[in-house]
N, C-alpha and C positions, 0 to 999 in steps of 0.2 A: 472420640474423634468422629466427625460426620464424611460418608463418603461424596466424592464431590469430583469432578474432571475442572480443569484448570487451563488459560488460553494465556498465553504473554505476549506481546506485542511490545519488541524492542524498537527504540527507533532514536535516533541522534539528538532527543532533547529529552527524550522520556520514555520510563520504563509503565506499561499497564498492564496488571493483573488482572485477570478478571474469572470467577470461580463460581459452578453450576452446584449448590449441594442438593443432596438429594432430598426431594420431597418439598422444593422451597422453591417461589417462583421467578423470585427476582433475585440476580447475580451479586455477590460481591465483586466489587470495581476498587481497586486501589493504585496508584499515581504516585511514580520517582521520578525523579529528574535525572537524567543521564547526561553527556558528553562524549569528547574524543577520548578523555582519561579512562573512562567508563571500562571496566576490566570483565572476564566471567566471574571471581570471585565477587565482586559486586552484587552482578545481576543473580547469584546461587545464595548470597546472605538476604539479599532484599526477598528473594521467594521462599525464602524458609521462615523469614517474619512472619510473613502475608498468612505463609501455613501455619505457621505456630499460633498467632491473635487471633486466627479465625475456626481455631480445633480442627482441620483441615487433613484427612491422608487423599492425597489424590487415587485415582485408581487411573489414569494417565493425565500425562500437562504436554499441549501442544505449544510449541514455542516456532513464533513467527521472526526472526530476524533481516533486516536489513543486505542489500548484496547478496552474491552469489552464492547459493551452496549447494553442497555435492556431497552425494554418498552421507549424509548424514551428520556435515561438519559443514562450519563457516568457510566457504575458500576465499573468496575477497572481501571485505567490508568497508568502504572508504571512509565514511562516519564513524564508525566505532572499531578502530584500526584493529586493537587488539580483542576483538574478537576473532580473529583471523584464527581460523584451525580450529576453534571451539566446536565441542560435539552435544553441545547441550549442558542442562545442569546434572552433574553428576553426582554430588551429593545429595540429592533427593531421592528417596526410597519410593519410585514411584517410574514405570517403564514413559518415555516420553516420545514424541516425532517433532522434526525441527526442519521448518519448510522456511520459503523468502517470504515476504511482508505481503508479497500485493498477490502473492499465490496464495495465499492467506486469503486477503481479501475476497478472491476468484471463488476461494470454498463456499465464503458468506453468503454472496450476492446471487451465485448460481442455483443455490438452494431452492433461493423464492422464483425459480424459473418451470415451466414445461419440461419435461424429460428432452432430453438430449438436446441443449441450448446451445448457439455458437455466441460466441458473448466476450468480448473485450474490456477489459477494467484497466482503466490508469489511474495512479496517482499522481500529482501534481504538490508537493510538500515544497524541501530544499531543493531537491532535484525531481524527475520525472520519472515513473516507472510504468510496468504493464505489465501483464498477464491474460490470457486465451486461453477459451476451452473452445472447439469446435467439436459440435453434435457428439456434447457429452465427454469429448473424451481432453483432457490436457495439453498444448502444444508445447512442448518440452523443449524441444532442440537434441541436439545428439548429445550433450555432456545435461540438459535440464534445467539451459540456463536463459531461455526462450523469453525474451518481453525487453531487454535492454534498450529500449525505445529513446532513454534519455541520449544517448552515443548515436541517434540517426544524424548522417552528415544534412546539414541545411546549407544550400547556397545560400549567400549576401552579399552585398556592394562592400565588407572586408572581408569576404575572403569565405571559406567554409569552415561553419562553425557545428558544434553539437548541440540538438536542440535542446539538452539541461542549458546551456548560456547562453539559450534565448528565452524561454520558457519558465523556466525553474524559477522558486521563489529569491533563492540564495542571487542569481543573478541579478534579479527582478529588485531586491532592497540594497543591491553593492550603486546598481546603474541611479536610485535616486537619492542615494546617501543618505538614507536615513531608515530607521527601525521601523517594523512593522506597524507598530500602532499608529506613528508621524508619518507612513504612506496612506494609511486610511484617513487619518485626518487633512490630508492634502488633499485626497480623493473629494472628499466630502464639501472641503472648503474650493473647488475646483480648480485647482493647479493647472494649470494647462499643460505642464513638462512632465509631471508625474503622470497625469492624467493620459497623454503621447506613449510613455512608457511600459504602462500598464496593458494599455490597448495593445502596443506591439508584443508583447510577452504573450498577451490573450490568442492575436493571429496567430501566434507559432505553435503553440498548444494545438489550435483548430485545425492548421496543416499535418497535424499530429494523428489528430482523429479523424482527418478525411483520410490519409493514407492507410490506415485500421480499414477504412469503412471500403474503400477501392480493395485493396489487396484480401482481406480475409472472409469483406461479405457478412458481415456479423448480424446476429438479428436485435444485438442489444450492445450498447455502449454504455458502460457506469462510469463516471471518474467522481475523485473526490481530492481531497488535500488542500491546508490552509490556503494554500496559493490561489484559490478559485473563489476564497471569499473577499478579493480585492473588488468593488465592485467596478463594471465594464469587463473586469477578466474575462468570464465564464459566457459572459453574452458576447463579447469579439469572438471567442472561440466557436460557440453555437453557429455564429452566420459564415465565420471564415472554413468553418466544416463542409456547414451544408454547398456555398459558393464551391468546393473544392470539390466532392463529392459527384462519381457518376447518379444523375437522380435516381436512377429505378434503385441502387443499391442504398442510396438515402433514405429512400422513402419506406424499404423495407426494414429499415433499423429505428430502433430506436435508442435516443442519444438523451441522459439523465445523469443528475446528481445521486450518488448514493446519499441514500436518507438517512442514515446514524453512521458519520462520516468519521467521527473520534474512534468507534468502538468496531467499527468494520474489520479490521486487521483483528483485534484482539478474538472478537465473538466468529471468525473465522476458523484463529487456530481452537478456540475451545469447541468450535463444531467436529474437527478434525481429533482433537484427543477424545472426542464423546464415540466420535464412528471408530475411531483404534480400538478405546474399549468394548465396543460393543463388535472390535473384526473385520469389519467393515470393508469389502476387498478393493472396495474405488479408492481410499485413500492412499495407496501407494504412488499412483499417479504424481499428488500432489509433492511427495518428499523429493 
């Protein structure tokens, strides 16, 4: 067996492993398909394959989950219900840390920054999320549950809504009736309704990250998730930011796509299992 630290990245259509052995420079990456049914026993068979076909003992596996958790356990999960209460894989002979998804991500992206970075990360997938570090350090909240951004209340001409069901992909393909790949294909063939639709999802996201950009001052903004490769999305959002945005605090930010936007969440938590094993006293923050 090869010693190796190990990263998972649960999330509501699919499960990614992805595993650092020692002495070898490129990761193994392996890809399950997940659900609502999706259970822990599941997600603990599928990672003991992974280990077993690849001679694999971890020496820690950081597992990034979906929703809120605390104290070391799933406490809400909306997507993958019954994960609720899960403490991690427990049948793995291998000590583990189990953070949220986009705090995950937060480990990733902050790496590649200057010491003590204040820095906002959202994703934009089914629904919307976020995650802060300022000047280095975590913005938690008092329970740890600090970034729920998709639950900001948005006024509209119906009424007030959250901006996951303006924003969010899941809303973003219910509002044009049809599957992701026939919005792009409308996109491209220039739809005018889809086209309206997409552009408004894009604004509300940008509302999203001018209010990051006023309130916490950040000197970097990443976001990523499928939902941003609709094209118009990503660019409504850019001008509807910066149009929102106090300038001197726009101008000192900088507002980007993460660059390996599949594998952010996963090579996140496997940064996270790599610093546990090696002690690391910053990664408590993140759990």
């Amino acid at each position: 067996m090869t010693r190796s630290t190990v990263g998972i990245d649960i999330g509501g259509t699919k499960l990614l492993m992805i595993a650092q052995k020692t002495g070898h420079d490129e990761p193994l990456i392996h890809r399950v398909a997940t659900g609502p049914a999706t259970t822990p026993d599941d997600i603990e068979a599928a990672l003991q394959k992974f280990l077993t076909e690849h001679h694999l003992t971890p020496s820690y596996v950081g597992v990034a989950a979906p929703g809120l958790v605390e104290d070391g356990r799933v406490a809400v999960c909306d997507v993958l219900p019954k994960l609720n209460g899960w403490r991690g894989p427990a049948g793995i002979d291998a000590p583990h840390i189990l953070v949220n998804d986009i705090r995950s991500a937060l480990a990733e992206e902050a790496a590649g920054l200057a010491d003590s970075p204040t820095i906002a990360v959202l994703l934009c997938g089914t629904a919307v999320g976020s995650a802060y570090l300022h000047q280095g350090t975590v913005v938690r909240g008092c329970r740890g549950w600090a970034g729920e951004i998709g639950y900001m209340p948005v006024a509209t001409p119906q009424g007030t809504r959250r901006l996951d069901e303006l924003a969010g992909g899941a809303t973003l393909v219910r509002a044009t009736g049809l599957r992701p790949a026939q919005v792009h294909a409308a996109l491209a063939a220039g739809d005018a309704t889809v086209c309206r639709i997409v552009a408004s999802a894009g604004e509300a996201f940008g509302l999203a990250i001018a209010t990051l950009v006023n309130i916490l001052n950040p000197d970097t903004v990443r976001a990523a998730g499928g939902t941003l490769n609709y094209p118009g999305y990503w660019d409504t959002a850019v001008a509807t930011a910066r149009t929102h945005s106090l300038p001197e605090l726009w101008d000192s930010c900088a507002v980007e796509r993460i660059k390996d936007p599949e594998l952010v969440i996963a090579r996140g938590a496997l940064r996270l299992a790599t610093a546990a094993a090696d002690n690391a006293p910053w990664i408590g923050q993140y759990a």
